[in-house]
N, C-alpha and C positions, 0 to 999 in steps of 0.2 A: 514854460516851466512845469516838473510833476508838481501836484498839488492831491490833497485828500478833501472831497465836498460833499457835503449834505445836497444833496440835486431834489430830496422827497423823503416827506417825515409817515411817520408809521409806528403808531405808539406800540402795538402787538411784533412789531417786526422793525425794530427799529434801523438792523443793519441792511435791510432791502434799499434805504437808502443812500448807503454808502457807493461812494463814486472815486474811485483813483486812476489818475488820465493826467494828460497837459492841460495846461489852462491858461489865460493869459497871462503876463509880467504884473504884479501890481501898477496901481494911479498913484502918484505921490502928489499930494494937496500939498499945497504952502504950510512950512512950516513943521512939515514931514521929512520923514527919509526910510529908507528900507535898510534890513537887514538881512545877510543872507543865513538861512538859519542850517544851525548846524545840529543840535538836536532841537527835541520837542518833544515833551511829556503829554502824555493821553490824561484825563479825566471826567470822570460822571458829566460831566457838564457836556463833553461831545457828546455822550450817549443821548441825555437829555434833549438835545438839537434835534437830534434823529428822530427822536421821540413827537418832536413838537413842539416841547415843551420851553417856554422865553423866546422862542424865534419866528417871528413872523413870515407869513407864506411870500411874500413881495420881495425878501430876501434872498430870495433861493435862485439858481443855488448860491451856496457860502462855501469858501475855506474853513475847516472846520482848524481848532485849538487854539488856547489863551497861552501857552507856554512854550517859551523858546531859550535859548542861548547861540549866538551863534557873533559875527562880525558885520559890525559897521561899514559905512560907506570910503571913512577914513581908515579900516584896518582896525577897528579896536576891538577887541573880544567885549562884547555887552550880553548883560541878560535884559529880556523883556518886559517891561511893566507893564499888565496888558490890558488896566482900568482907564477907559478913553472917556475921559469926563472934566471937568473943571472943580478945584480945588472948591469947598467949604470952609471955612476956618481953618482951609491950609487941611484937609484931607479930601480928597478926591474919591474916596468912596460914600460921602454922604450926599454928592450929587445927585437929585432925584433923577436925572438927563442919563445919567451914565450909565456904559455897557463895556459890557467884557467883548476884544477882540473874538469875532467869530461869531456876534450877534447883528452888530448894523456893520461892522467892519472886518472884511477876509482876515482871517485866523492863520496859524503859523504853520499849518499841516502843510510846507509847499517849501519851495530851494529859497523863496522870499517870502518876504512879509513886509510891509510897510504900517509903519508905527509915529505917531508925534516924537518929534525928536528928544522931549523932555522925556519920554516914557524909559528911555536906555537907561540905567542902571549898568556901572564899569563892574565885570566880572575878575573877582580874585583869582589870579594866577593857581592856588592851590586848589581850585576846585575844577573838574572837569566840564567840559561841553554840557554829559549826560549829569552829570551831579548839578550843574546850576541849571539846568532846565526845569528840574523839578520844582524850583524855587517861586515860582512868582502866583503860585494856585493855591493851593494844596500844604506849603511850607511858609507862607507868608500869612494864610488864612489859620496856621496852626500857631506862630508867633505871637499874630495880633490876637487870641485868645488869651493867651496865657500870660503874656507879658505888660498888654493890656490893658483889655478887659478883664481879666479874672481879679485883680485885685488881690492878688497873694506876695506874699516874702518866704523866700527860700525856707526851704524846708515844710512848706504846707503839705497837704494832700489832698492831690487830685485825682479823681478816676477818670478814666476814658476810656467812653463806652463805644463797642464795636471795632477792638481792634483788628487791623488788616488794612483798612482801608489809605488814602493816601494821607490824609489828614488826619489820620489816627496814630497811622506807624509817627507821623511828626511832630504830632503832641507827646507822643514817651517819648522819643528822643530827645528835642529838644527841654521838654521837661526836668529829664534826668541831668543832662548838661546846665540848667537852671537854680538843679539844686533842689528841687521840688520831689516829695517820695511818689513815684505813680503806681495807680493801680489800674486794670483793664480788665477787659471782658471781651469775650470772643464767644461764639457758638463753636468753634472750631479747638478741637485739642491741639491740633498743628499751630494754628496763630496763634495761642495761648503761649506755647512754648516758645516759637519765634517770635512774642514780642516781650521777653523776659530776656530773652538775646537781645533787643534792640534797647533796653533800660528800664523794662516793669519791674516793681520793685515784688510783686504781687499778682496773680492773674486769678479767675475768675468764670464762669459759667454767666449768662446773663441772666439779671434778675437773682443772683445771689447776699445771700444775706452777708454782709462786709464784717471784719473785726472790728470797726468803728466806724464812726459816720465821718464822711470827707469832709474839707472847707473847700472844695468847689469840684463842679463834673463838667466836662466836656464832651458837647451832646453834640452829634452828625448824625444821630439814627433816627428819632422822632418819639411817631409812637411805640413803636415796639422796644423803646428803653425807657420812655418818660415816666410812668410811674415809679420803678425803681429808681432813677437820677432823684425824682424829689425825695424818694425815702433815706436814700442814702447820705444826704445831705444835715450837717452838723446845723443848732439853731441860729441862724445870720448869715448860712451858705450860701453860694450862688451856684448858677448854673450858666452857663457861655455857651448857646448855639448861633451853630453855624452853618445849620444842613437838617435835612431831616427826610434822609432818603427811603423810611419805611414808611411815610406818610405825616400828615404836616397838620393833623387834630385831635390831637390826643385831648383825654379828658384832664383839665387844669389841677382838678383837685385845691382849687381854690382855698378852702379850709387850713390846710398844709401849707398854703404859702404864704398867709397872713400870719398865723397862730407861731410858725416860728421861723416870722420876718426873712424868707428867703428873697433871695433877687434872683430874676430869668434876666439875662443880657444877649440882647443878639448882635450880629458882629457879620460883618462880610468882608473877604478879602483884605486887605491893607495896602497904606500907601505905598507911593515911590520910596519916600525917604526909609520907611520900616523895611523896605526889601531889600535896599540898602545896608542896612543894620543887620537883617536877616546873613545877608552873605558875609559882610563883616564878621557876626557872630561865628558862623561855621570855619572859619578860615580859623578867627581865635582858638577853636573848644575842641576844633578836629571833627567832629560830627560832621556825618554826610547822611544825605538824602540814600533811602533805603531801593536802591532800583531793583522790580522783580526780575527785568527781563529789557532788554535793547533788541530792537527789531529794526529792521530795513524800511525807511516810509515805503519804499516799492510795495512793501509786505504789511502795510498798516490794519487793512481787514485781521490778521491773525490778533493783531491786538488789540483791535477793537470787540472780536469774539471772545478773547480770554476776559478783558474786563465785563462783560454780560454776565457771563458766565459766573461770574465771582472767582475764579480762578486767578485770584492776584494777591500779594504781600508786599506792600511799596508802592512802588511808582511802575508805570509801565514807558520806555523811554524810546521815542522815535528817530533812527540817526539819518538824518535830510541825504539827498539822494546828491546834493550839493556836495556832501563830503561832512563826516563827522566824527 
């Protein structure tokens, strides 16, 4: 089968590792089944592989990507739940054991994937192959923020900082469809504008001084937002990270988060049952995942260059050489 693998990591040169070729069929362990994927969403997390970074060298090479949609063994259109761990009090991401497909286990870049068979998730007829693939990274880690962890009722306000990204564009979306006023920030005049198209109610410069201070912010960028996320914040605010792809030690500012009682909540990914909900939700509100761009896996280097690059707005969405 074509498949896309991490063969050799390279944190300066992260795509020197990329590999697209045949590989062999997946192993289906007891218990398991495959799917044959018909797309597959790109994010930070491939690149991060590449990099090194979560992925052991005894690994390699891997299938790289956590996200798919595609068909069952039985014929069913399924999306992929791609947290391979055992439930905690009934969630599967607070497993210390647990990883994301494409860390101990080949990833969806390939015509198959084989997955536990509890991980499928039945995909809504109104949504596309390339729209629910987006779903189970990037739009399920933007859900279980908001919906949550953030602790708000409609009509609160939220900022979300760094938009562009794939978890950013789905925090204003699905924000907006929640009811919630969003605001954003972008370094970008472009994404500024196109994420007032996707439901900001408001955009922003980063590190701008706000008309009011939020009741909560949604943080993916790290240090290069963290000080403004705590300034921005009303007195009992919180803050929901989930990423902190400009670097992961920013200064606390301790002082500030005592004196008026903020909360930092961190959050990764979400369950089966929430991705389920996830899709439910979009099927309801009409909301879809924002794709930049559909490419050919044959053709997955091109998109894997454009997301380095930063040259992205959405999702970047892979169509399996399976058919999609």
């Amino acid at each position: 089968m074509f498949a896309v693998t991490c063969t050799r990591t390279d944190s300066d040169n992260p795509l020197a590792g990329l590999t697209l070729g045949e590989r062999p069929e997946p192993k289906v362990p007891d218990g398991w089944t495959t799917v044959t994927v018909k797309a597959a969403a790109l994010n930070h997390h491939d690149l991060w592989t590449l990099k090194g970074v979560g992925i052991r060298q005894d690994r390699l090479p891997i299938v790289l990507g956590c996200d798919a949609a595609g068909v069952d063994e039985e014929g069913n259109e399924v999306i992929v739940h791609s947290v391979i761990g055992t439930p905690v009090n009934g969630d599967e991401t607070l497993d210390p054991r647990r990883s994301l497909l494409s860390e101990k286990y080949d990833g969806t870049f390939a015509d198959k994937v084989a997955v536990p068979r509890g991980n499928l998730v039945p995909k809504p007829g109104a949504l596309s192959f390339e729209e629910a693939a987006c779903l189970p990274t990037a739009w399920l880690t933007a859900y279980r923020m908001l919906f949550d962890k953030a602790g708000l009722e409609p009509g609160s306000t939220v900022l979300v900082q760094g938009a562009g990204g794939g978890v950013a564009t789905a925090l204003i979306a699905l924000g907006r469809a929640g009811g919630y006023r969003v605001w954003a920030t972008s370094r970008s005049e472009d994404k500024r504008a196109r994420a007032l198209d996707v439901g900001a109610d408001q955009v922003f410069p980063p590190g701008a001084r706000l008309p009011e201070r939020v009741d909560a912010v949604m943080e993916t960028v790290g240090e290069a937002t963290w000080d403004h996320s705590l300034k921005s914040l009303r007195p009992g605010g919180r803050i929901v990270v989930s990423g902190a792809t400009s670097g992961a030690v920013p200064p606390a500012d301790l002082n500030r988060v005592f004196f008026l009682q903020l909360s930092v909540v961190g959050t990764t990914m979400g369950t089966r049952d929430q991705l389920g909900r996830l899709a439910t939700f979009l099927e309801q509100t009409g909301v879809r995942p924002i794709v930049d761009r559909t490419v050919p896996l044959t053709r997955a280097d091109e998109g894997f260059a454009a997301l380095h690059q930063g040259d992205v707005f959405g999702k970047i969405v892979f169509t399996g050489s399976a058919g999609g």
